[in-house]
PyMOL commands that place a pseudoatom at each C-alpha (Angstrom):
pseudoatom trace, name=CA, resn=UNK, resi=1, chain=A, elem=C, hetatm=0, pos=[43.818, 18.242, -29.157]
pseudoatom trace, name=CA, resn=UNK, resi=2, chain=A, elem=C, hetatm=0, pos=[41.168, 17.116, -31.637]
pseudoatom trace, name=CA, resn=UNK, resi=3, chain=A, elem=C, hetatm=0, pos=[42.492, 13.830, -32.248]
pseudoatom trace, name=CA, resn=UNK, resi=4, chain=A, elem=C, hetatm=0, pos=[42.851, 13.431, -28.266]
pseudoatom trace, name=CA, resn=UNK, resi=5, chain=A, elem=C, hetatm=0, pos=[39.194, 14.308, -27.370]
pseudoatom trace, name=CA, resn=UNK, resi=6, chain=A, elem=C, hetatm=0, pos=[38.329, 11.769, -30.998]
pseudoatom trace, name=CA, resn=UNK, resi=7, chain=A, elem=C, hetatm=0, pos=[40.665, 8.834, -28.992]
pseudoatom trace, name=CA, resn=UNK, resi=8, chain=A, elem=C, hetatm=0, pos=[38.360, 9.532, -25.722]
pseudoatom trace, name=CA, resn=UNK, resi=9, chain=A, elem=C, hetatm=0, pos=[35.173, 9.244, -27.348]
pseudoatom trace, name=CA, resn=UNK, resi=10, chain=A, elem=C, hetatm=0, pos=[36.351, 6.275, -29.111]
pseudoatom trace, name=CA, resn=UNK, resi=11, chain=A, elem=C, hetatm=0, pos=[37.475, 4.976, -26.072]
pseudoatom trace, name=CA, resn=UNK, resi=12, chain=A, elem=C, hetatm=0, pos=[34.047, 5.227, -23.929]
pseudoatom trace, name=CA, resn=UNK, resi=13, chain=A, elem=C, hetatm=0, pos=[32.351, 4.224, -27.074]
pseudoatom trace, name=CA, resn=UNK, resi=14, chain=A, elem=C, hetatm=0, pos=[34.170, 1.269, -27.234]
pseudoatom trace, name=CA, resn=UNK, resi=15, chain=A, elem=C, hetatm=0, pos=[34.420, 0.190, -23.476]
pseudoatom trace, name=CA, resn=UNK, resi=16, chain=A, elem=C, hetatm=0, pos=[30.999, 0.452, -22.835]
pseudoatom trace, name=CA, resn=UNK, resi=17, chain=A, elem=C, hetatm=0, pos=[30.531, -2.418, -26.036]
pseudoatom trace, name=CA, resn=UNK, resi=18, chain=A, elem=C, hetatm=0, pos=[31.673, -5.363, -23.632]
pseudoatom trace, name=CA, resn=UNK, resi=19, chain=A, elem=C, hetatm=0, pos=[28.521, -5.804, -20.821]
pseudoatom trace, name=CA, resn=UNK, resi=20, chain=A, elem=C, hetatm=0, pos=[28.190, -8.866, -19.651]
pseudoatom trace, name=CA, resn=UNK, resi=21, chain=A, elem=C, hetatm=0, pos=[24.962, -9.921, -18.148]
pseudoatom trace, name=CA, resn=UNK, resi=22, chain=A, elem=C, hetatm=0, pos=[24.831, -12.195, -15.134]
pseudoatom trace, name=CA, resn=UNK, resi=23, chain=A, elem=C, hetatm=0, pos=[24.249, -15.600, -15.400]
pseudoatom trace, name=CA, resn=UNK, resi=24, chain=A, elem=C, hetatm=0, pos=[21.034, -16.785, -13.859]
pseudoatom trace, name=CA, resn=UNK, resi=25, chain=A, elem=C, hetatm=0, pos=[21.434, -17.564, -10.174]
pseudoatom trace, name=CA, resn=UNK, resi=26, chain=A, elem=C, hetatm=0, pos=[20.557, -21.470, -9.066]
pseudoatom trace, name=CA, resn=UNK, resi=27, chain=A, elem=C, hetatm=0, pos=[17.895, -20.621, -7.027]
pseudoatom trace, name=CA, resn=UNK, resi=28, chain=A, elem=C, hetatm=0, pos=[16.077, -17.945, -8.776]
pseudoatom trace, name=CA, resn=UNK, resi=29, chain=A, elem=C, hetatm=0, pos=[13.300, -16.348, -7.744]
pseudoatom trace, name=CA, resn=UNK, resi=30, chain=A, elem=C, hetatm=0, pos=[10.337, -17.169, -10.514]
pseudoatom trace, name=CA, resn=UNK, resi=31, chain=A, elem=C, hetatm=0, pos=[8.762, -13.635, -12.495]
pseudoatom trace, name=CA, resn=UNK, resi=32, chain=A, elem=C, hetatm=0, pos=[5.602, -14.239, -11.103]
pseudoatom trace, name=CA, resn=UNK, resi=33, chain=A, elem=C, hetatm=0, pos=[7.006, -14.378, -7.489]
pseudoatom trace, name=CA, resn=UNK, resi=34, chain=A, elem=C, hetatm=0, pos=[9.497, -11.668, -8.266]
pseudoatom trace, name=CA, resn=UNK, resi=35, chain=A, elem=C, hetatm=0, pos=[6.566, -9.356, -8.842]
pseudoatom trace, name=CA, resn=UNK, resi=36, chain=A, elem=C, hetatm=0, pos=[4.772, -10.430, -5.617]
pseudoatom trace, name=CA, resn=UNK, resi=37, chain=A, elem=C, hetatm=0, pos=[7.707, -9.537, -3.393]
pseudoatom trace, name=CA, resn=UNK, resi=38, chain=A, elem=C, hetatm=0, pos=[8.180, -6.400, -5.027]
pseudoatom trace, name=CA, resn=UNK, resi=39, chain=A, elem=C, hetatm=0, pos=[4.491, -5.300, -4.742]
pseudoatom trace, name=CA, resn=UNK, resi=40, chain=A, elem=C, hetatm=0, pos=[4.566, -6.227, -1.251]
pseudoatom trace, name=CA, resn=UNK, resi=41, chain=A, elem=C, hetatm=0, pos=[8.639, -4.246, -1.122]
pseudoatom trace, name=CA, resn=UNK, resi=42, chain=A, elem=C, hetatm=0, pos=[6.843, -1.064, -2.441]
pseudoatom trace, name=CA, resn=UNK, resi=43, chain=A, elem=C, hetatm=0, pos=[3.866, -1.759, -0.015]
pseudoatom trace, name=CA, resn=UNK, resi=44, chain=A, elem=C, hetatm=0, pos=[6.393, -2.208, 2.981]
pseudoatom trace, name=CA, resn=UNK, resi=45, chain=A, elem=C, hetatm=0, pos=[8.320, 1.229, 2.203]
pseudoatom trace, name=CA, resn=UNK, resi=46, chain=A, elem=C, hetatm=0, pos=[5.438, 3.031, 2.365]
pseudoatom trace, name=CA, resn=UNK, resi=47, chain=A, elem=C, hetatm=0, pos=[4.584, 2.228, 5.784]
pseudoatom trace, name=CA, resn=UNK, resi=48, chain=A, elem=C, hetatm=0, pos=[8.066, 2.912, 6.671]
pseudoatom trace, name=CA, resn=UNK, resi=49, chain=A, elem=C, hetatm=0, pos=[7.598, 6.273, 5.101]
pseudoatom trace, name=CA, resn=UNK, resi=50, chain=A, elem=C, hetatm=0, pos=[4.856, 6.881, 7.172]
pseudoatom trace, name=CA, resn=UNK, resi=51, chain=A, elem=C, hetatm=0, pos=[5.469, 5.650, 10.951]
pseudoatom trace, name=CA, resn=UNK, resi=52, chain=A, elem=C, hetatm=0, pos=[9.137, 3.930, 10.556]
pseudoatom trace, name=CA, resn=UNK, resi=53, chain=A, elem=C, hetatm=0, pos=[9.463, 4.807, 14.645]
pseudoatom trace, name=CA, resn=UNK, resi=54, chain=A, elem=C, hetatm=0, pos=[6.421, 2.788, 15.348]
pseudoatom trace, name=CA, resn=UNK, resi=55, chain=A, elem=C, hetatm=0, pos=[7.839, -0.121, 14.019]
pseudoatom trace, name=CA, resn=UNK, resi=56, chain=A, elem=C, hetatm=0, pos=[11.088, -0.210, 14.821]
pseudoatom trace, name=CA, resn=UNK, resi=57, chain=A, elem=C, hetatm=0, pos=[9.561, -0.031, 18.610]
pseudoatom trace, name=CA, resn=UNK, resi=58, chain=A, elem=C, hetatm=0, pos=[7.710, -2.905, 18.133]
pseudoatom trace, name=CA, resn=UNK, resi=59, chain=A, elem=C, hetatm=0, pos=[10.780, -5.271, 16.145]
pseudoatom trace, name=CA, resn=UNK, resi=60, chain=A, elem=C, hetatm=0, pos=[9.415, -4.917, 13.168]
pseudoatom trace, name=CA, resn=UNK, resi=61, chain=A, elem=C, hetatm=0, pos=[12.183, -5.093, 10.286]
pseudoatom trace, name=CA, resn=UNK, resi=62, chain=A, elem=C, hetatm=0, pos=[10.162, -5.926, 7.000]
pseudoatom trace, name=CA, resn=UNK, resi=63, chain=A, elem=C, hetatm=0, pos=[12.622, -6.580, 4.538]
pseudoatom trace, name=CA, resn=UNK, resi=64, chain=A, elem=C, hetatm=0, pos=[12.799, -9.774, 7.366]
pseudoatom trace, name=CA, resn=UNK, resi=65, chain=A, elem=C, hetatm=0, pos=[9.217, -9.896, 7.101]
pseudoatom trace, name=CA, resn=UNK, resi=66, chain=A, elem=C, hetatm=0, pos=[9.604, -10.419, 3.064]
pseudoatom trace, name=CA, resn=UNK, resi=67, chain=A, elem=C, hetatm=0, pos=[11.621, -13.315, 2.969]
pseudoatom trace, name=CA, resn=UNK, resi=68, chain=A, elem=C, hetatm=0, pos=[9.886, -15.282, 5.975]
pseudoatom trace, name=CA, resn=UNK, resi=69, chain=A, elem=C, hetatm=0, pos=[6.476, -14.780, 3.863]
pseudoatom trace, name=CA, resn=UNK, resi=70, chain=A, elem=C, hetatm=0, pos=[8.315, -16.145, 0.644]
pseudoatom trace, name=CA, resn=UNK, resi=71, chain=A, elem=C, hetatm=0, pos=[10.391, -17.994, 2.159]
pseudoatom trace, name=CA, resn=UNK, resi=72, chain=A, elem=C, hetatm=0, pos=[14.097, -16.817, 0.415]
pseudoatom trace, name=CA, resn=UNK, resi=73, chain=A, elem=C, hetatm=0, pos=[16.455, -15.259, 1.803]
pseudoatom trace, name=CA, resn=UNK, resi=74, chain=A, elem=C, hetatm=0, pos=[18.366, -11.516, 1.550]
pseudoatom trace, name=CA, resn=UNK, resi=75, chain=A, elem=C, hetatm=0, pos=[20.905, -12.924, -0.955]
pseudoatom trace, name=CA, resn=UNK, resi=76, chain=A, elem=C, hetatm=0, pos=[18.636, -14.996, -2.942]
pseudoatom trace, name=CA, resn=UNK, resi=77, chain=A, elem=C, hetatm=0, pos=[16.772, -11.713, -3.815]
pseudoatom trace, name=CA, resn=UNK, resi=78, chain=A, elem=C, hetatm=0, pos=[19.740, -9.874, -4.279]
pseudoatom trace, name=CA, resn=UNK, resi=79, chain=A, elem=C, hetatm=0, pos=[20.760, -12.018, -7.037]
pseudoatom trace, name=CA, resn=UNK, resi=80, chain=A, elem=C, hetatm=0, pos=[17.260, -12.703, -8.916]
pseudoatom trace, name=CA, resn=UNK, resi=81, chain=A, elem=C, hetatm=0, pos=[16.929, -8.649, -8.196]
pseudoatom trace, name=CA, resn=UNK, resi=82, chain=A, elem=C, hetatm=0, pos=[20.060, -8.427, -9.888]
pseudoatom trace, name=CA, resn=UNK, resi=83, chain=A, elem=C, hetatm=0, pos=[19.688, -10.659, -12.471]
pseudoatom trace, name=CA, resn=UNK, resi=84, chain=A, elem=C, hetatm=0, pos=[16.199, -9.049, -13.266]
pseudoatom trace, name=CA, resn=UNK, resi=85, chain=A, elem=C, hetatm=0, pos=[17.631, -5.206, -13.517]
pseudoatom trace, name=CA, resn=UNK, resi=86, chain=A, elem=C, hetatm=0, pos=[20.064, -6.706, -16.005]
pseudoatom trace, name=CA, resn=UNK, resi=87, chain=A, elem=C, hetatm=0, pos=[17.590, -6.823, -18.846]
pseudoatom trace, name=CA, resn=UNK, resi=88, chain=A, elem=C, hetatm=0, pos=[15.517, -3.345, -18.564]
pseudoatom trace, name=CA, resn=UNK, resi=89, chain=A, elem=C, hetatm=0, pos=[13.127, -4.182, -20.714]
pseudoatom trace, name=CA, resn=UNK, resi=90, chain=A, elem=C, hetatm=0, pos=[12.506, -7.317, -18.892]
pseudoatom trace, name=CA, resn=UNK, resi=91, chain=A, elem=C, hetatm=0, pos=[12.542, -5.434, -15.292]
pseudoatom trace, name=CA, resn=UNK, resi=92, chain=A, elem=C, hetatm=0, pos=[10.484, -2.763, -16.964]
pseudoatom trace, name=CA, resn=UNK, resi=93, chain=A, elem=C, hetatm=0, pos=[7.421, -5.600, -17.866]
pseudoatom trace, name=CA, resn=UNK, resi=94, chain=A, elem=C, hetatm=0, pos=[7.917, -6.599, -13.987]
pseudoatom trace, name=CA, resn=UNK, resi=95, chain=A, elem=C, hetatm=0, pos=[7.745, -3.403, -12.654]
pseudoatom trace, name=CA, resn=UNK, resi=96, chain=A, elem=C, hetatm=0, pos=[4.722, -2.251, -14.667]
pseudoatom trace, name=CA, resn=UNK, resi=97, chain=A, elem=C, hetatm=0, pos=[3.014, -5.481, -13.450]
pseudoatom trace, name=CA, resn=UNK, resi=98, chain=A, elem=C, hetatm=0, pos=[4.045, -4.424, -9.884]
pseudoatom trace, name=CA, resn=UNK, resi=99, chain=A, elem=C, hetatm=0, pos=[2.629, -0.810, -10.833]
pseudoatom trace, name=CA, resn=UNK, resi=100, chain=A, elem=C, hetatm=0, pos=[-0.723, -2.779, -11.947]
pseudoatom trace, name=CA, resn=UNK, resi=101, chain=A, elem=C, hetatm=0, pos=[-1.188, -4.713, -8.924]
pseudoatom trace, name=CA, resn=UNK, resi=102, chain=A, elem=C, hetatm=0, pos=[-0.753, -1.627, -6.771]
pseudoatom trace, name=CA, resn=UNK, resi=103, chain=A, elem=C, hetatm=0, pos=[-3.344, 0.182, -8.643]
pseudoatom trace, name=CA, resn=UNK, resi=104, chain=A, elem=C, hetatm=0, pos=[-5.913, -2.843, -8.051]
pseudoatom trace, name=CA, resn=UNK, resi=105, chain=A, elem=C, hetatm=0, pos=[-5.205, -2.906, -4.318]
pseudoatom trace, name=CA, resn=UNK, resi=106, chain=A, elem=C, hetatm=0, pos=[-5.487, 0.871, -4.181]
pseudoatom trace, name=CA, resn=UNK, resi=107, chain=A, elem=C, hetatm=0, pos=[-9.077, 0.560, -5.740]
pseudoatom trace, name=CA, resn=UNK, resi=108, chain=A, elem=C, hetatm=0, pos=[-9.502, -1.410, -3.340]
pseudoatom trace, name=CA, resn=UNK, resi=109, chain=A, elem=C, hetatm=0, pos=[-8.804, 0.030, -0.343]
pseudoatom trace, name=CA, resn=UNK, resi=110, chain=A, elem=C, hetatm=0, pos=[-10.574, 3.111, -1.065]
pseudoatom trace, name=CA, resn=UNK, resi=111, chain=A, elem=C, hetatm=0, pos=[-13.434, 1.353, -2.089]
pseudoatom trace, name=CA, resn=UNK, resi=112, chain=A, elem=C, hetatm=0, pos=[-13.492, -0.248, 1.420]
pseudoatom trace, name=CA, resn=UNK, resi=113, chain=A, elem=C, hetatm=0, pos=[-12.455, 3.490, 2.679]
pseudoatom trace, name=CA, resn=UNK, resi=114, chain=A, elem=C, hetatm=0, pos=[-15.686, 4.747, 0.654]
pseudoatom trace, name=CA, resn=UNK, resi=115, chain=A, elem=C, hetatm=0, pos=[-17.909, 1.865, 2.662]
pseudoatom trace, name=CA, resn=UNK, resi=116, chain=A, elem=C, hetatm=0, pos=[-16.517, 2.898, 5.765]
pseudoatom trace, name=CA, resn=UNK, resi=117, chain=A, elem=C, hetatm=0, pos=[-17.409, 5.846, 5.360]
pseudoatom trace, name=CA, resn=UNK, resi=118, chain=A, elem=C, hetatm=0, pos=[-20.638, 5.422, 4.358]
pseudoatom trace, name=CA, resn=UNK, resi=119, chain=A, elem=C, hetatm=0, pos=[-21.164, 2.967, 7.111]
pseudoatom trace, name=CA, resn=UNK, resi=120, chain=A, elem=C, hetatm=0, pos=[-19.854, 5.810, 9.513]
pseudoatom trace, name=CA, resn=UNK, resi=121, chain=A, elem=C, hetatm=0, pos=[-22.859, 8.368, 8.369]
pseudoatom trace, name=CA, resn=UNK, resi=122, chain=A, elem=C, hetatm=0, pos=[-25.354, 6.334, 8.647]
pseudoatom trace, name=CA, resn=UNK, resi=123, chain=A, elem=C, hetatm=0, pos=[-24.357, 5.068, 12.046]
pseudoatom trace, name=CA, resn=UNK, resi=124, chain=A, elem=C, hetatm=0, pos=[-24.106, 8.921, 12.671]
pseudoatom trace, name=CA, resn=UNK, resi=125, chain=A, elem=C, hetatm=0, pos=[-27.681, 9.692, 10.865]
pseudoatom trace, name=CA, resn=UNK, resi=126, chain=A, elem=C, hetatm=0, pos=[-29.259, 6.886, 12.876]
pseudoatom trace, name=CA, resn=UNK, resi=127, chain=A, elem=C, hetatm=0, pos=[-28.008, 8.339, 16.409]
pseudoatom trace, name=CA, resn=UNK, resi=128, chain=A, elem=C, hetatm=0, pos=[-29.250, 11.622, 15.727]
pseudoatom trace, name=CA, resn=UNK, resi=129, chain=A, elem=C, hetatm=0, pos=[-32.318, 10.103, 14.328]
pseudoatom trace, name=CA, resn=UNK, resi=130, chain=A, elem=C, hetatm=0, pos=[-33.190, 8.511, 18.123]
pseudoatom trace, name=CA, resn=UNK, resi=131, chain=A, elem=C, hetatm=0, pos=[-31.732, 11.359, 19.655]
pseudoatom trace, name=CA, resn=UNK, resi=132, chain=A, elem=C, hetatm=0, pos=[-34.054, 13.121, 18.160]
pseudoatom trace, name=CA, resn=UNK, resi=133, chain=A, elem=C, hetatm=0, pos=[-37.190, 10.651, 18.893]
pseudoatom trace, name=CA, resn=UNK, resi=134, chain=A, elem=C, hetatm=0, pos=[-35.877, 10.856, 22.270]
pseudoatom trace, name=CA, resn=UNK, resi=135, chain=A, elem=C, hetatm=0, pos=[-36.024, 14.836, 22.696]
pseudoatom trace, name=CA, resn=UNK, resi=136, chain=A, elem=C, hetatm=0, pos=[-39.875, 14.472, 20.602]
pseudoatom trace, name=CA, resn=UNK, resi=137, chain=A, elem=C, hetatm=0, pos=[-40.575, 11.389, 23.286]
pseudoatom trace, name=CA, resn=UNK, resi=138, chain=A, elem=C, hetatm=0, pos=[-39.351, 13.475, 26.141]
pseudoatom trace, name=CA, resn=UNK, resi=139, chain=A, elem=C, hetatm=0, pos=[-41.312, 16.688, 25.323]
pseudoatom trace, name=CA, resn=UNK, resi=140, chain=A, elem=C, hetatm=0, pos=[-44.421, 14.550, 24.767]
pseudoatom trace, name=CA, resn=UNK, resi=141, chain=A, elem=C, hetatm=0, pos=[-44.189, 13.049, 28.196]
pseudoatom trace, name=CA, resn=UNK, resi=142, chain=A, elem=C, hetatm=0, pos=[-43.200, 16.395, 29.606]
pseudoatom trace, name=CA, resn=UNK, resi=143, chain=A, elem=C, hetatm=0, pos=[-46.039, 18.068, 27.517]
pseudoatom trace, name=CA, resn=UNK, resi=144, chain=A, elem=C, hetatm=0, pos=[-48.313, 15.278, 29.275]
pseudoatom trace, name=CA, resn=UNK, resi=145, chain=A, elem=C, hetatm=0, pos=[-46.981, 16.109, 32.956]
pseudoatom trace, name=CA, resn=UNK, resi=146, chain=A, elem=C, hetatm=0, pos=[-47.508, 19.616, 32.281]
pseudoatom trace, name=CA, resn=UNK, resi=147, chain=A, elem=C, hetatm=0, pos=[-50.861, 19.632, 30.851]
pseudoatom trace, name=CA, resn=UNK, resi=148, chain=A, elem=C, hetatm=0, pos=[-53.052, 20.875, 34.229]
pseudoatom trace, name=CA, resn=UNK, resi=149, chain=A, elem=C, hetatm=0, pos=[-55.694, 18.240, 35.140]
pseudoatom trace, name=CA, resn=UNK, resi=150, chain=A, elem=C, hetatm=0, pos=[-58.958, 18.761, 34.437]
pseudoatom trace, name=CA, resn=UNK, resi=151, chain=A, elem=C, hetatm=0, pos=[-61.245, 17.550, 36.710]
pseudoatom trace, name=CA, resn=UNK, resi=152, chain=A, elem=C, hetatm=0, pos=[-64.675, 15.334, 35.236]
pseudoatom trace, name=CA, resn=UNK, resi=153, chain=A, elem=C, hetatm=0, pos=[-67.005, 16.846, 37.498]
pseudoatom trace, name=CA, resn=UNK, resi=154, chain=A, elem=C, hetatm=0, pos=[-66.546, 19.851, 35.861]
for i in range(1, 154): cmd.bond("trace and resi %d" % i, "trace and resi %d" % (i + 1))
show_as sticks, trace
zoom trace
């Protein structure tokens, strides 16, 4: 039984020895590029995530929406995606650059969130602000209609 469970380990050990990578595809799809689709993939997903319905009702498929923007096609990014995930360490540096870009466009957005926001109290501050000239305006005239009239020949 030993020597049964050795000839099975030897065997795995020895069939996983013989990976071949693919060959590069004719048409593929530069790093650089590679790393913009994917940014905008991830990007893409998580609007799906969020209201999938809502675009589905309005024809919106965006892996279709990918490949018009880069102009490829669904099989020319299956092969440079496939090509790519065959070295890990080289998927891994495209990934992490992916990761980066995500984090600058988040800092972005919530700076812009941040403005808005801003922009938002201060629109509020400045309504109550005349609102509030308006009531002072409004009991000043009223004060002045009120006040009884004192004749001069008194």
């Amino acid at each position: 039984m030993r020597y049964f469970l050795g000839f099975i380990a030897l065997f795995f050990v020895l069939g996983c020895q013989d990976v071949k990578r693919p060959e590069p595809p004719e048409n593929l799809i530069p790093k650089d590029k590679m790393v913009d689709i994917l940014t905008d993939a991830y990007i893409g997903n998580a609007a799906k995530s969020i209201n999938n319905r809502m675009l589905r009702s309005k024809g919106v498929y965006l892996d279709s929406v990918l490949y018009k923007k880069f102009g490829i096609d669904s099989l020319q990014f299956v092969r440079s995606n496939a090509y790519y995930t065959s070295d890990l360490n080289l998927y891994a540096d495209l990934l992490s650059q992916v990761e980066k870009r995500l984090e600058e466009r988040k800092a972005i957005v919530d700076s812009l969130y941040e403005l808005e926001k801003e922009a938002a109290k201060q629109k509020r501050d400045s309504i109550r602000k005349k609102d509030s000239v308006a009531v002072k305006t409004k009991d000043t005239i009223e004060g002045i209609l009120t006040e009884p009239v004192q004749d001069e020949e008194e």
